[in-house]
C-alpha positions, 0 to 999 in steps of 0.5 A: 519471506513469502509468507511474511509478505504474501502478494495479496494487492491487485495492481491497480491497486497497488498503482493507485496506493503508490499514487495516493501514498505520494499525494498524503505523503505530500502534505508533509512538506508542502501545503499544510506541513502536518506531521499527518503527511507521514502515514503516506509512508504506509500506502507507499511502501505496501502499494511498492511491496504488493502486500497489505499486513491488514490483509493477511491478518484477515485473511483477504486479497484483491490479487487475482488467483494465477492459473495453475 
């Protein structure tokens, strides 16, 4: 699984798509009610998982490298 959805978000990051994905995700139920409001469904679930698929398709990762 770890190579499925490797931890590739730093957590600010992740707090700050957790808080955005809330935000965009609220469009679809108060304010303009646009079916738009959806895609804050993938910033909540990849801040929540720490993994962002774009990232590991590219190879990229904002996480901090752990001592060893």
């Amino acid at each position: 699984m770890a190579n499925l959805l490797p931890t590739n978000e730093h957590p600010i990051e992740r707090v700050l798509r957790v808080i955005l994905g809330f935000g965009v995700l609220s469009l679809a139920f108060v304010g303009p009610k646009t079916p738009w409001g959806y895609l804050g469904l993938i910033l909540l679930a990849t801040g929540l998982l720490g993994s962002c698929p774009l990232y590991t398709l590219f190879g990229w990762s904002t996480c901090p490298v752990k001592a060893r």
